[in-house]
PDBQT receptor file of N, H, CA, C and O in Angstrom, charges set to zero:
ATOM      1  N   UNK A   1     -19.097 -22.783  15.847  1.00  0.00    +0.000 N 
ATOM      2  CA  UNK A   1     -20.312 -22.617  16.594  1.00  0.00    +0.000 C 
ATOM      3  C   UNK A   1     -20.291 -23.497  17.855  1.00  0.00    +0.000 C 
ATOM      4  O   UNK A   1     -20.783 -23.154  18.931  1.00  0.00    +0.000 OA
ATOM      5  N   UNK A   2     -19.759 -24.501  17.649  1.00  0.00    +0.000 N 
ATOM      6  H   UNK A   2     -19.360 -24.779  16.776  1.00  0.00    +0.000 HD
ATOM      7  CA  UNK A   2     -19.691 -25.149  19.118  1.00  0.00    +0.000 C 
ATOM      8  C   UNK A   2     -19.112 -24.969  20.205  1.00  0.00    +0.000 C 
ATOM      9  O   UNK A   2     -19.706 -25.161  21.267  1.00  0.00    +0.000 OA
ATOM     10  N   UNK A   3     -17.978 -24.609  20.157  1.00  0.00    +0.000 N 
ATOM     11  H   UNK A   3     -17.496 -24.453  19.295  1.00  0.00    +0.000 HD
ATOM     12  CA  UNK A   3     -16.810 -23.692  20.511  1.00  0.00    +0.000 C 
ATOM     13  C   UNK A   3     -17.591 -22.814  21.102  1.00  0.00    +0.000 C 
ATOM     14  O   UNK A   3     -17.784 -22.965  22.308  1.00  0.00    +0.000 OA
ATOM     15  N   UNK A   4     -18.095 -21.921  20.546  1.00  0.00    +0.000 N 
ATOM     16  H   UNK A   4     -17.938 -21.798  19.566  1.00  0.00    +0.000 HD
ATOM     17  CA  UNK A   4     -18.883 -21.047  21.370  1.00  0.00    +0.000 C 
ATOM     18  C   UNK A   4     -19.921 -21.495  22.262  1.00  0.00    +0.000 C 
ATOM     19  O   UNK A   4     -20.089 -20.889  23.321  1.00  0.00    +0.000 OA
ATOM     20  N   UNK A   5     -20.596 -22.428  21.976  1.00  0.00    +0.000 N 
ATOM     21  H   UNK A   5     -20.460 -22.920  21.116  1.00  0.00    +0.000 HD
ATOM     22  CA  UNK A   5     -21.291 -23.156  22.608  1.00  0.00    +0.000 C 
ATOM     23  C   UNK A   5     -21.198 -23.725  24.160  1.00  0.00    +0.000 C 
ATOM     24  O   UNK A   5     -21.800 -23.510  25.212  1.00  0.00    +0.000 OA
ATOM     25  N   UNK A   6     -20.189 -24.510  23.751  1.00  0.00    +0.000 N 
ATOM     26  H   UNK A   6     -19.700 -24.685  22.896  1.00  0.00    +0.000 HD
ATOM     27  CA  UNK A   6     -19.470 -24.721  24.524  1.00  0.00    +0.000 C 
ATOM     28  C   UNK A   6     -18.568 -23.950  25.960  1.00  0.00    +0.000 C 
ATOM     29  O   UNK A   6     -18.244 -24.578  26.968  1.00  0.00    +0.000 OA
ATOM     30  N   UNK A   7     -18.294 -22.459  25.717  1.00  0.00    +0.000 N 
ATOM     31  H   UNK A   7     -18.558 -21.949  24.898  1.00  0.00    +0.000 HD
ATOM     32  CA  UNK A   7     -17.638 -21.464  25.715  1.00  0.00    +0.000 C 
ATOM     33  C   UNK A   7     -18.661 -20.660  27.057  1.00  0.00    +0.000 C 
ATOM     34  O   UNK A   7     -18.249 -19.807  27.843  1.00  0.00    +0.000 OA
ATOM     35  N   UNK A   8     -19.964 -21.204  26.998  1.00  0.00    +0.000 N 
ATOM     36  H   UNK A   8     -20.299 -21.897  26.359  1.00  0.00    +0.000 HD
ATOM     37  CA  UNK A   8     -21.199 -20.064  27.202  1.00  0.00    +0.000 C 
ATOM     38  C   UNK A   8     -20.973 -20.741  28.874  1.00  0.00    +0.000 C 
ATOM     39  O   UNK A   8     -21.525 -20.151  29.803  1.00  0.00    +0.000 OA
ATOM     40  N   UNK A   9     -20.370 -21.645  29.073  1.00  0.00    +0.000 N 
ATOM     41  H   UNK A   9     -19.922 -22.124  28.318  1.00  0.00    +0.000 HD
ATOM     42  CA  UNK A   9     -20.363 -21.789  30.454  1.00  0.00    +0.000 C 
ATOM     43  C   UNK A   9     -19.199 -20.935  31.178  1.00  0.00    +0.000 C 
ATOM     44  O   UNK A   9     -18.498 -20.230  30.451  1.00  0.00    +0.000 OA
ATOM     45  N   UNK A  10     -18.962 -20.956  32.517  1.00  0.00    +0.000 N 
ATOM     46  H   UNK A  10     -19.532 -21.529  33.107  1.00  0.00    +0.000 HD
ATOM     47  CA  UNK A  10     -17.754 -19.978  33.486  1.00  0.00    +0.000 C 
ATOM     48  C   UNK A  10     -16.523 -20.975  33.009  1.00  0.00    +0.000 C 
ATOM     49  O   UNK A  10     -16.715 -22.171  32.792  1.00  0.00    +0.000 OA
ATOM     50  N   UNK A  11     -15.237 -20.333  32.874  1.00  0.00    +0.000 N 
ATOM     51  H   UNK A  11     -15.082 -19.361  33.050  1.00  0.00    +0.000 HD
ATOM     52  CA  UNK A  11     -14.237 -20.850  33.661  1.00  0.00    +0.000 C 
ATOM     53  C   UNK A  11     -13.917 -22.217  32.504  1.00  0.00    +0.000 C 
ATOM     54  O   UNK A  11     -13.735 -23.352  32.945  1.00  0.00    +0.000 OA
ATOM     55  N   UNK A  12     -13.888 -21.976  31.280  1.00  0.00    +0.000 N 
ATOM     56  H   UNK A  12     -14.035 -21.054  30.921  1.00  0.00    +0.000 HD
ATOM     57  CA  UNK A  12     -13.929 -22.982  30.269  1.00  0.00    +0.000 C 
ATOM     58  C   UNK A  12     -12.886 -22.650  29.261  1.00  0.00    +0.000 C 
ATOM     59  O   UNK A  12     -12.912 -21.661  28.529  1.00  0.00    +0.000 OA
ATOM     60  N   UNK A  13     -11.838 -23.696  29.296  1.00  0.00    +0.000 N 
ATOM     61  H   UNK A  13     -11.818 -24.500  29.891  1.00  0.00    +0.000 HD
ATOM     62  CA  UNK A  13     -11.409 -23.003  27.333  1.00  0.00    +0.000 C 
ATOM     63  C   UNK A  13     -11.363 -24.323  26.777  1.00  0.00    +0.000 C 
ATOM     64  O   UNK A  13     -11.155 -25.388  27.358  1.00  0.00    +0.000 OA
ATOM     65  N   UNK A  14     -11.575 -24.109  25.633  1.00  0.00    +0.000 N 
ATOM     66  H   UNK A  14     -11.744 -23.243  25.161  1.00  0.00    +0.000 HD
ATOM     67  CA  UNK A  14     -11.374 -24.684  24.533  1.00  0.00    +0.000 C 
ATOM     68  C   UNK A  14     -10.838 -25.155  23.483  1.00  0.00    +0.000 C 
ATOM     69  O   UNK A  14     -10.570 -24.404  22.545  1.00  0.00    +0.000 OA
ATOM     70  N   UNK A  15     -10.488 -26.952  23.423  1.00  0.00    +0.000 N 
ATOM     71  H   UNK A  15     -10.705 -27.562  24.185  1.00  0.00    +0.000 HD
ATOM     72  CA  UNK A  15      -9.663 -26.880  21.868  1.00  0.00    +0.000 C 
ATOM     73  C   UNK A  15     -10.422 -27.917  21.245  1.00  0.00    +0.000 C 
ATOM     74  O   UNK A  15     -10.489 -29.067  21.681  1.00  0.00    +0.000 OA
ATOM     75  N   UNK A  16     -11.083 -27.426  20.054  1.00  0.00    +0.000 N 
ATOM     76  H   UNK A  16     -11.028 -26.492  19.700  1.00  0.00    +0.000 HD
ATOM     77  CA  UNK A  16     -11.428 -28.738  18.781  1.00  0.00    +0.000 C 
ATOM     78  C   UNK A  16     -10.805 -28.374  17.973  1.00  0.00    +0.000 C 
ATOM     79  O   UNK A  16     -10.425 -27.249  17.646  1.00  0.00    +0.000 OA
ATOM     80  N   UNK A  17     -10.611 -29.645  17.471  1.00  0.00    +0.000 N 
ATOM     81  H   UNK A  17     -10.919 -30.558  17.736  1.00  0.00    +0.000 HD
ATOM     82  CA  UNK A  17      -9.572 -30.406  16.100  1.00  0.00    +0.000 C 
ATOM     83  C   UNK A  17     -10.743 -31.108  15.161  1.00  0.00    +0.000 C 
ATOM     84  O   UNK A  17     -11.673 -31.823  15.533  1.00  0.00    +0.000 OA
ATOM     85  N   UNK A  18     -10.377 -30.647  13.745  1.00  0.00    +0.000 N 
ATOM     86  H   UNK A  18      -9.621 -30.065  13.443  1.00  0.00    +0.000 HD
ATOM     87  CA  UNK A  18     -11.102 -31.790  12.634  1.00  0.00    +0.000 C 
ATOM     88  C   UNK A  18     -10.030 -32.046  11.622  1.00  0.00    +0.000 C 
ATOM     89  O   UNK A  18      -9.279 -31.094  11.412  1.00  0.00    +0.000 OA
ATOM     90  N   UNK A  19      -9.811 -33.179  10.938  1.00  0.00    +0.000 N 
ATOM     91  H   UNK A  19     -10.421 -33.952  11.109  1.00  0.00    +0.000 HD
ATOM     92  CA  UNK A  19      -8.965 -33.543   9.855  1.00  0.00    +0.000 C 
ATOM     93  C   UNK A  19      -9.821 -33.596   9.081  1.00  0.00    +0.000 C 
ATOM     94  O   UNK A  19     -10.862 -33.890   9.668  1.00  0.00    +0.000 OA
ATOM     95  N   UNK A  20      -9.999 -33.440   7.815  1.00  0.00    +0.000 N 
ATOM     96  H   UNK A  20      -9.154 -33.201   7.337  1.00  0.00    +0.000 HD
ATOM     97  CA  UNK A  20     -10.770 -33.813   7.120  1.00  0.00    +0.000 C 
ATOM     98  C   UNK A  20      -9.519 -33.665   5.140  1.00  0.00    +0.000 C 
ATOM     99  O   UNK A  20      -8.771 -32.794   4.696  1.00  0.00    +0.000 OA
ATOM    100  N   UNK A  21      -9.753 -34.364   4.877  1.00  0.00    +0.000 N 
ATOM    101  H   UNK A  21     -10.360 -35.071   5.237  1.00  0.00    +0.000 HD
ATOM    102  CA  UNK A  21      -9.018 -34.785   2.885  1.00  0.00    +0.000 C 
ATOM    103  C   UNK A  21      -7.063 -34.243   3.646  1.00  0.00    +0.000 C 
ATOM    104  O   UNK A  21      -6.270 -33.658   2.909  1.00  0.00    +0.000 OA
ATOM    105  N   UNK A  22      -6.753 -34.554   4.909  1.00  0.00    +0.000 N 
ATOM    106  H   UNK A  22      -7.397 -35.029   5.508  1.00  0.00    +0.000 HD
ATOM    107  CA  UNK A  22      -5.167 -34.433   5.078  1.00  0.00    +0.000 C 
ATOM    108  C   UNK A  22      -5.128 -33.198   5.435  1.00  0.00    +0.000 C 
ATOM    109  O   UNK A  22      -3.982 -32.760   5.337  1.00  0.00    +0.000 OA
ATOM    110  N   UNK A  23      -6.208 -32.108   5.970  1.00  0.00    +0.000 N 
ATOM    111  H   UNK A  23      -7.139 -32.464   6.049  1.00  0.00    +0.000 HD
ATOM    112  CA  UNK A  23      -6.407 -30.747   6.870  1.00  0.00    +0.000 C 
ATOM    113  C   UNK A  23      -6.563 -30.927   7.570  1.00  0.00    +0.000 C 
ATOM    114  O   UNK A  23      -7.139 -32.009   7.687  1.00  0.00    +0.000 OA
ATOM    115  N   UNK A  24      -6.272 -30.158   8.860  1.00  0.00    +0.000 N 
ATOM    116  H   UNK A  24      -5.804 -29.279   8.765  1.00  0.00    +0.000 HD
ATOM    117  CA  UNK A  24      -6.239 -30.100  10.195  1.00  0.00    +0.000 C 
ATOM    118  C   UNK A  24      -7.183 -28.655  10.361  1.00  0.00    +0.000 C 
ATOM    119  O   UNK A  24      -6.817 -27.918   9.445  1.00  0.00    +0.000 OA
ATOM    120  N   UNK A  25      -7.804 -28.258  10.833  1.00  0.00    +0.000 N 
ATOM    121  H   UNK A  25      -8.102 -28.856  11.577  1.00  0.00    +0.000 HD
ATOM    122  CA  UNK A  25      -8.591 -27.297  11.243  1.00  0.00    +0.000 C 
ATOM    123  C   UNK A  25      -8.500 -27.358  13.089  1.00  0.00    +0.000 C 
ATOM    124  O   UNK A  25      -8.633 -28.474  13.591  1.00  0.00    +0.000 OA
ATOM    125  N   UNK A  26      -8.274 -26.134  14.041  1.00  0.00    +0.000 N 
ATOM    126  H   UNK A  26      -8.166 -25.227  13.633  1.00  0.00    +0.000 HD
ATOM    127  CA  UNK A  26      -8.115 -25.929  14.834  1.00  0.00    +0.000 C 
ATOM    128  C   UNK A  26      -8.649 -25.133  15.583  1.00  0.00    +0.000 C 
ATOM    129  O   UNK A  26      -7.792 -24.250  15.567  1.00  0.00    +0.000 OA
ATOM    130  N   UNK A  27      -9.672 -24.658  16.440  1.00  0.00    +0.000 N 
ATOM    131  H   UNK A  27     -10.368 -25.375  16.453  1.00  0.00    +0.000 HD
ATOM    132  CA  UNK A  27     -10.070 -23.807  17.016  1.00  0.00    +0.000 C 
ATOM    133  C   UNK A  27     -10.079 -24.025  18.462  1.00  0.00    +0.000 C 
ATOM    134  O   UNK A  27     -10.328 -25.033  19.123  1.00  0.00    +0.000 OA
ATOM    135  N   UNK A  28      -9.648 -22.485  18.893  1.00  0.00    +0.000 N 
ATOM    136  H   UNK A  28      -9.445 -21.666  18.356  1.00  0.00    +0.000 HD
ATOM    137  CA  UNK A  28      -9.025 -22.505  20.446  1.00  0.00    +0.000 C 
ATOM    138  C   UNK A  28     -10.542 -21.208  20.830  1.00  0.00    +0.000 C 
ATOM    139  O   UNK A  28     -10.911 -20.286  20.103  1.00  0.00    +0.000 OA
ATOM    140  N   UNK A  29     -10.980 -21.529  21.880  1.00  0.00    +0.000 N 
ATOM    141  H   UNK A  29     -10.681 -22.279  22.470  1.00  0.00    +0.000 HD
ATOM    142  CA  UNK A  29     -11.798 -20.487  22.790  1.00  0.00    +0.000 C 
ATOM    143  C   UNK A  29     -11.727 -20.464  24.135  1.00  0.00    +0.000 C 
ATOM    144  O   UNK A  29     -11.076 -21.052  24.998  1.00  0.00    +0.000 OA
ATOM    145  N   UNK A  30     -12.728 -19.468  24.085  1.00  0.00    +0.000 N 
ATOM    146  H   UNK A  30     -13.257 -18.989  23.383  1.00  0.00    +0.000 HD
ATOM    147  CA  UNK A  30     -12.257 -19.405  26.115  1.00  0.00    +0.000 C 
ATOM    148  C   UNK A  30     -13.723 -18.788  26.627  1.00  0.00    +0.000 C 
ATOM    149  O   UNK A  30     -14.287 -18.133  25.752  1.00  0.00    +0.000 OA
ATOM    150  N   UNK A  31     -14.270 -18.865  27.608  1.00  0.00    +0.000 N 
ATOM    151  H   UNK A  31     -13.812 -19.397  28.319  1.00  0.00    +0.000 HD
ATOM    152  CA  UNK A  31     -15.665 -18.041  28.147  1.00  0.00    +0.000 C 
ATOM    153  C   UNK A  31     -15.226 -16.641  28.075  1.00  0.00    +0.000 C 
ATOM    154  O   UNK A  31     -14.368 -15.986  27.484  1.00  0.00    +0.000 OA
ATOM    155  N   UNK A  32     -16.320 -16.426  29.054  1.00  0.00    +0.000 N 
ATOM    156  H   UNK A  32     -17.017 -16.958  29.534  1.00  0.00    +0.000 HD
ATOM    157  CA  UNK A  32     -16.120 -14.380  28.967  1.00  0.00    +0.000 C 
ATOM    158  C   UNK A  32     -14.934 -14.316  30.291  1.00  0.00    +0.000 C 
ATOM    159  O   UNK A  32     -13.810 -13.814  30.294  1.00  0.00    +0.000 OA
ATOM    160  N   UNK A  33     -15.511 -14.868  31.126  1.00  0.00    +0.000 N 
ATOM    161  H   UNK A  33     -16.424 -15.275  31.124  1.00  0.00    +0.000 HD
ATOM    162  CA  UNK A  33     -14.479 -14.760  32.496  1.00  0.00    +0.000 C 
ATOM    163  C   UNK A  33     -13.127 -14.911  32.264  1.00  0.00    +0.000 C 
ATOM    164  O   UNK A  33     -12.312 -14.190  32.840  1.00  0.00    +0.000 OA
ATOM    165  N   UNK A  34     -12.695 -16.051  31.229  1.00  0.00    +0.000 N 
ATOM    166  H   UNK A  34     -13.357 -16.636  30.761  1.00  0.00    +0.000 HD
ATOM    167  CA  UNK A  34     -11.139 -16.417  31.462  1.00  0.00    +0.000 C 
ATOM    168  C   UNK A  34     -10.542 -15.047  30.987  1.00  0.00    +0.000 C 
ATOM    169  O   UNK A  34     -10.987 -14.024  30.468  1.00  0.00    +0.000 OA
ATOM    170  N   UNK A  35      -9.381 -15.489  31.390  1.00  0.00    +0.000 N 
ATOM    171  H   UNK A  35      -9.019 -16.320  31.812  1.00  0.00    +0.000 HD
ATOM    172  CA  UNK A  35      -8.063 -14.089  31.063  1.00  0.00    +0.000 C 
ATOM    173  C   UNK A  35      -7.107 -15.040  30.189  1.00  0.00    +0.000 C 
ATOM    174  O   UNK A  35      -6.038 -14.486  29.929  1.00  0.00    +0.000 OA
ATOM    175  N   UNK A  36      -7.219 -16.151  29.748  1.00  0.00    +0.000 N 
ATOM    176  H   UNK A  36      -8.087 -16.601  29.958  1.00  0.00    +0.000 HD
ATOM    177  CA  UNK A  36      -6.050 -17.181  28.888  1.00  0.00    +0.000 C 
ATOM    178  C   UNK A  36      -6.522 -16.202  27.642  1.00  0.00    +0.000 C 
ATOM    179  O   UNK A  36      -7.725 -16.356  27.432  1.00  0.00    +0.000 OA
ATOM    180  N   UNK A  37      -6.081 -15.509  27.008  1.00  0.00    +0.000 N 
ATOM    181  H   UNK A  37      -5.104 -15.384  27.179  1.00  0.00    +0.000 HD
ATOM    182  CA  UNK A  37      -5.214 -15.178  25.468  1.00  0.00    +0.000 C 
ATOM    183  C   UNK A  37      -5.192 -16.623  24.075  1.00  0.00    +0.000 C 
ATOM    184  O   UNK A  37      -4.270 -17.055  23.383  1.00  0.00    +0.000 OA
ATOM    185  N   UNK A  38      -6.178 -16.871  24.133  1.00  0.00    +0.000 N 
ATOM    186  H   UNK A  38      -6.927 -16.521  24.695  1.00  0.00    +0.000 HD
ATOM    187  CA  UNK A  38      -6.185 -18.350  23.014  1.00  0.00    +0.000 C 
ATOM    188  C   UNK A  38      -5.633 -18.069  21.789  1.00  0.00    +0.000 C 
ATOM    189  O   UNK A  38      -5.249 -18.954  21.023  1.00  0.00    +0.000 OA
ATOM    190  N   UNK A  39      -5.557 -16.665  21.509  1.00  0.00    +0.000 N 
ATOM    191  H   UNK A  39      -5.869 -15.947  22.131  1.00  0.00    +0.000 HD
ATOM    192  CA  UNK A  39      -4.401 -16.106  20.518  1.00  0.00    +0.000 C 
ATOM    193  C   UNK A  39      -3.502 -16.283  20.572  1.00  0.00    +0.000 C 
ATOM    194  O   UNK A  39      -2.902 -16.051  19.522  1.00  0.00    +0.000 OA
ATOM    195  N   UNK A  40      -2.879 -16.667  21.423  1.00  0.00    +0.000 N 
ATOM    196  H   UNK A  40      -3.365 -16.855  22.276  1.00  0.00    +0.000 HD
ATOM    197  CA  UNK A  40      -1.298 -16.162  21.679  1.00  0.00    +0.000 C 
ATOM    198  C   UNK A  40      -1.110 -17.944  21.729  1.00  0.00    +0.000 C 
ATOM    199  O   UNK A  40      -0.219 -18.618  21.212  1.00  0.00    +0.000 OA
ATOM    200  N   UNK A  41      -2.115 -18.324  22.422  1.00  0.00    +0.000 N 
ATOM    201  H   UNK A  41      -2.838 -17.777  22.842  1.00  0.00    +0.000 HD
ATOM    202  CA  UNK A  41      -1.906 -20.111  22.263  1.00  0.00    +0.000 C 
ATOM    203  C   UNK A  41      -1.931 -20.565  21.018  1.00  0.00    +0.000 C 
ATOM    204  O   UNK A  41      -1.155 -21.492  20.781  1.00  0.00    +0.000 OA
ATOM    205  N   UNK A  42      -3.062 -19.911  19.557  1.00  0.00    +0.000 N 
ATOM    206  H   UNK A  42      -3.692 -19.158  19.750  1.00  0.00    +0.000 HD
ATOM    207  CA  UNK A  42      -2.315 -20.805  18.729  1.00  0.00    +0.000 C 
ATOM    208  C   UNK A  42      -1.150 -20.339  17.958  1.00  0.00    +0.000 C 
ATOM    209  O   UNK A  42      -0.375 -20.970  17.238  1.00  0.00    +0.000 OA
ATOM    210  N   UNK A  43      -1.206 -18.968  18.301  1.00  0.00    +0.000 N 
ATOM    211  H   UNK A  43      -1.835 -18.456  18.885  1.00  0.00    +0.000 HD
ATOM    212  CA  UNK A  43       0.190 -18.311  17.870  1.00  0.00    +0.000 C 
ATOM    213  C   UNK A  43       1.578 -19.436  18.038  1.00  0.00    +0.000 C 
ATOM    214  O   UNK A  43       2.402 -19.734  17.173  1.00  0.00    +0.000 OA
ATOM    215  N   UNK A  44       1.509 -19.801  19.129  1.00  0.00    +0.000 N 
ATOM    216  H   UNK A  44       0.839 -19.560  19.832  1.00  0.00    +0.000 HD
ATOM    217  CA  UNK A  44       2.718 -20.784  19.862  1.00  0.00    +0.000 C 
ATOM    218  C   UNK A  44       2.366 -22.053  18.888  1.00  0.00    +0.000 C 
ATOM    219  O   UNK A  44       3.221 -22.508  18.128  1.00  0.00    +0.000 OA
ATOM    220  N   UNK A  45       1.235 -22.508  18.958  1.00  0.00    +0.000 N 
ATOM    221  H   UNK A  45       0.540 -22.138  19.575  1.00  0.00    +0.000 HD
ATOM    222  CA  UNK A  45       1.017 -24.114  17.730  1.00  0.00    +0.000 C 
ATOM    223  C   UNK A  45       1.539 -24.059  16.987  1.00  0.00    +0.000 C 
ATOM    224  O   UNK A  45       2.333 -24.894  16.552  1.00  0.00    +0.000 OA
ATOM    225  N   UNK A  46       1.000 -22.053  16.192  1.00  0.00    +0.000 N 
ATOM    226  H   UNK A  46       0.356 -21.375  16.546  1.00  0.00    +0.000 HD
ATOM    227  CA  UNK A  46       1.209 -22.329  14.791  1.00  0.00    +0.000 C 
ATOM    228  C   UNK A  46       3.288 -22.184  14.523  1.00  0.00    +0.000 C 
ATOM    229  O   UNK A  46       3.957 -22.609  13.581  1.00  0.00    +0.000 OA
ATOM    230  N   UNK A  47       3.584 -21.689  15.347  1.00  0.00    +0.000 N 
ATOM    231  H   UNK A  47       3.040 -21.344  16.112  1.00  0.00    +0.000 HD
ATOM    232  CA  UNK A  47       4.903 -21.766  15.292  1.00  0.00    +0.000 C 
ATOM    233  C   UNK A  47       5.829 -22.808  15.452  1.00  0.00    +0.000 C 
ATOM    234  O   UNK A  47       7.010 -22.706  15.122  1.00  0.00    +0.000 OA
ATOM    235  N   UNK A  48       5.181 -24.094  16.092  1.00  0.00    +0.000 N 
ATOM    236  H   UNK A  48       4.221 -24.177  16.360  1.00  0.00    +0.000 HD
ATOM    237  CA  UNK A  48       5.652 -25.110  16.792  1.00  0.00    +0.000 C 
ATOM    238  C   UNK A  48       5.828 -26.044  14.988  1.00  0.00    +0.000 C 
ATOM    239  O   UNK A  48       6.756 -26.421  14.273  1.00  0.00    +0.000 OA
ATOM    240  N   UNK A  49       4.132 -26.057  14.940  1.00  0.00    +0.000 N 
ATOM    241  H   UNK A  49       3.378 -25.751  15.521  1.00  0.00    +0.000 HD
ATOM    242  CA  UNK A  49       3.117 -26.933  13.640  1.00  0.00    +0.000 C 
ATOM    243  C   UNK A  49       2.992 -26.345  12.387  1.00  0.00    +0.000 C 
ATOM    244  O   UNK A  49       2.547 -26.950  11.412  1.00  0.00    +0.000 OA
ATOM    245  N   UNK A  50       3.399 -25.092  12.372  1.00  0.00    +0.000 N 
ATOM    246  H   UNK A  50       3.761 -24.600  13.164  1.00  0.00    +0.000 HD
ATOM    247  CA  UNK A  50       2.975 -24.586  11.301  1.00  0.00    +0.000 C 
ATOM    248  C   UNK A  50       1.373 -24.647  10.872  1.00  0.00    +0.000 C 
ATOM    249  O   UNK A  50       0.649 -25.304  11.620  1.00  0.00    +0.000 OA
ATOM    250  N   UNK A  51       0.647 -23.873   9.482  1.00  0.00    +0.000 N 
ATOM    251  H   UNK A  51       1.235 -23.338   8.875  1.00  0.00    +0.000 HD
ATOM    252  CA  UNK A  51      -0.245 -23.903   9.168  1.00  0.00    +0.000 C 
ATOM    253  C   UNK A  51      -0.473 -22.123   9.055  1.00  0.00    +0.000 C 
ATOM    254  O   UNK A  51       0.480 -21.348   8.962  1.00  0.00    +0.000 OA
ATOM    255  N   UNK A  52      -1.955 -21.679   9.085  1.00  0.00    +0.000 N 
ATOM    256  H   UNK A  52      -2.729 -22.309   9.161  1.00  0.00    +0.000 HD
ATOM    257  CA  UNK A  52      -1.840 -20.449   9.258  1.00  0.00    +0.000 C 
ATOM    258  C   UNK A  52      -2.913 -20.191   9.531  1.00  0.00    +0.000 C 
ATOM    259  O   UNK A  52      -3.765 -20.966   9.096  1.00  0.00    +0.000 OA
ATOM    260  N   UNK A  53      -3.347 -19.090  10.301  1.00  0.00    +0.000 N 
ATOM    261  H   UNK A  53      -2.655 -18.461  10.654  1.00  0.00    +0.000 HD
ATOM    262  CA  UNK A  53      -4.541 -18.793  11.254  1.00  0.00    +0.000 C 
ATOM    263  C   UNK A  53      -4.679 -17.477  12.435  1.00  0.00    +0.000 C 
ATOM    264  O   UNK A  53      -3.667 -16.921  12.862  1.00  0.00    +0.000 OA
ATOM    265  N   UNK A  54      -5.427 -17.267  12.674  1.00  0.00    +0.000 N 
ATOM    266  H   UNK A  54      -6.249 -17.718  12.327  1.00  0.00    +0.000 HD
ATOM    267  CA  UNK A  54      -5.186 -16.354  13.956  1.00  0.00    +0.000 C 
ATOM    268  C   UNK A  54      -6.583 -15.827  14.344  1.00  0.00    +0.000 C 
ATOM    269  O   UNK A  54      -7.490 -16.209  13.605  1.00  0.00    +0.000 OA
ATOM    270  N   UNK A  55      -6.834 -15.227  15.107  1.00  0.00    +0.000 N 
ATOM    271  H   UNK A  55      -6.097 -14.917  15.708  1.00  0.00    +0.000 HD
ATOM    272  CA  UNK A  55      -7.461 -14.480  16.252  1.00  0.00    +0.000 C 
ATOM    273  C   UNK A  55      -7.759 -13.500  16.756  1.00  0.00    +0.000 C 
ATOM    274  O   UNK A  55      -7.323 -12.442  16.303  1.00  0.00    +0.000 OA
ATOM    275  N   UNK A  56      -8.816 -13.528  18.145  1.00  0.00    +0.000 N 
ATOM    276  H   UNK A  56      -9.170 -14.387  18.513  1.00  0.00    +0.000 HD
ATOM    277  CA  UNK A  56      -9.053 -12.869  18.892  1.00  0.00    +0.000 C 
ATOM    278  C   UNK A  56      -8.473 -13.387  20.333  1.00  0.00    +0.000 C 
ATOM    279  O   UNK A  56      -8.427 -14.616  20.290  1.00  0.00    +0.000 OA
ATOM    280  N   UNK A  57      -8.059 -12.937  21.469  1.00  0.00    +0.000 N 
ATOM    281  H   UNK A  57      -8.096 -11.938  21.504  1.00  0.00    +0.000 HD
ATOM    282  CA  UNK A  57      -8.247 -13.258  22.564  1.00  0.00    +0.000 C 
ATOM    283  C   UNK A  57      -8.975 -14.203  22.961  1.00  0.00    +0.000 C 
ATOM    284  O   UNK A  57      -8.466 -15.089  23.648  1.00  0.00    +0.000 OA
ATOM    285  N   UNK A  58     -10.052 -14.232  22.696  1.00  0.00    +0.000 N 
ATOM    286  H   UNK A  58     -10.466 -13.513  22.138  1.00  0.00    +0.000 HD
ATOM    287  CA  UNK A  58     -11.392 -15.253  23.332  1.00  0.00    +0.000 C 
ATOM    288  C   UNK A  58     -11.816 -16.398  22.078  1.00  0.00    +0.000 C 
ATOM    289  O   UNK A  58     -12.511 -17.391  22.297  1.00  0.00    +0.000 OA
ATOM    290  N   UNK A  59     -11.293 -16.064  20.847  1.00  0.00    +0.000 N 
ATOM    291  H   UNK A  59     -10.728 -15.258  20.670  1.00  0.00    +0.000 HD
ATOM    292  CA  UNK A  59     -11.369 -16.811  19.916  1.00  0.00    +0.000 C 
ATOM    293  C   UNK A  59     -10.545 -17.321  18.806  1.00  0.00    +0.000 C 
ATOM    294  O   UNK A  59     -10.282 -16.398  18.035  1.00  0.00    +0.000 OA
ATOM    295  N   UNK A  60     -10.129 -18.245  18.504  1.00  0.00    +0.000 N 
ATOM    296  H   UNK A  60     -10.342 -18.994  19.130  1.00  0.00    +0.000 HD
ATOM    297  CA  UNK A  60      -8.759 -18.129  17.015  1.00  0.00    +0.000 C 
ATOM    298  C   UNK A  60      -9.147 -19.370  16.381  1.00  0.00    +0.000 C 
ATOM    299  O   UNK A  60      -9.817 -20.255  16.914  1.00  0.00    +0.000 OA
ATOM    300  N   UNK A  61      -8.750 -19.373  15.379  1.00  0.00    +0.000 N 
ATOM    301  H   UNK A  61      -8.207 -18.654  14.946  1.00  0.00    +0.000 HD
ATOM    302  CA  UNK A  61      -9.003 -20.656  14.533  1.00  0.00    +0.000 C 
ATOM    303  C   UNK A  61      -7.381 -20.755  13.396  1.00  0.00    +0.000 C 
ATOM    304  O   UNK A  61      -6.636 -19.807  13.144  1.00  0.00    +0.000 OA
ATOM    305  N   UNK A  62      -7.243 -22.120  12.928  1.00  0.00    +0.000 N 
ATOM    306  H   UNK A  62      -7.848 -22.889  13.132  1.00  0.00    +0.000 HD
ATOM    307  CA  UNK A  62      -6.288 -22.021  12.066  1.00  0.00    +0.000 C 
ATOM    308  C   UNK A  62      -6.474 -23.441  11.303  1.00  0.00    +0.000 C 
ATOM    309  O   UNK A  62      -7.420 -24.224  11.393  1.00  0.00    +0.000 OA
ATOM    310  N   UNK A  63      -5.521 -23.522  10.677  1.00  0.00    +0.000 N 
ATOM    311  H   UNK A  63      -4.752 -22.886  10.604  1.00  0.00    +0.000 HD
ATOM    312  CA  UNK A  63      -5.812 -24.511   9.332  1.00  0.00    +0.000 C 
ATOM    313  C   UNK A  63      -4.122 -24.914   8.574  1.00  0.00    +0.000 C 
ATOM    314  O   UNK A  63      -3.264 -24.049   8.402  1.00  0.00    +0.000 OA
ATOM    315  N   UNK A  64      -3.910 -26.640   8.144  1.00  0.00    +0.000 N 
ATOM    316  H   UNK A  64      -4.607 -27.343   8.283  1.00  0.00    +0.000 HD
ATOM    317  CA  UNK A  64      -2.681 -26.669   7.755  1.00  0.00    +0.000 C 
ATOM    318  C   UNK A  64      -2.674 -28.230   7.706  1.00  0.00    +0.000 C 
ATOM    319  O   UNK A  64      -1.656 -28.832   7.367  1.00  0.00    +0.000 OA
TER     320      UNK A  64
């Protein structure tokens, strides 16, 4: 929800991180305007970092 929140302005993307009991939780966004693919960005994390997760274009989340 913040993410989106966040998101509601022009020309914005987004990355929050939470750890919480040795999890990593990840969410990537972007406004309406951008053209960045935040899919394809954590696509690249999750390949780098592992974990597992995925997306929309304008939204993705993952976990690991």
């Amino acid at each position: 929800m913040l993410a989106v929140k966040i998101c509601a302005r022009p020309s914005v993307v987004a990355l929050l991180a939470d750890e919480t009991d040795g999890q990593l939780r990840v969410v990537f966004a972007r406004s309406v305007d951008s053209t960045v693919d935040v899919a394809a960005i954590l696509k690249k994390t999750l390949d780098r970092f592992g974990g597992r997760g995925g997306g929309r274009p304008n939204l993705a989340q993952a976990e690991g």
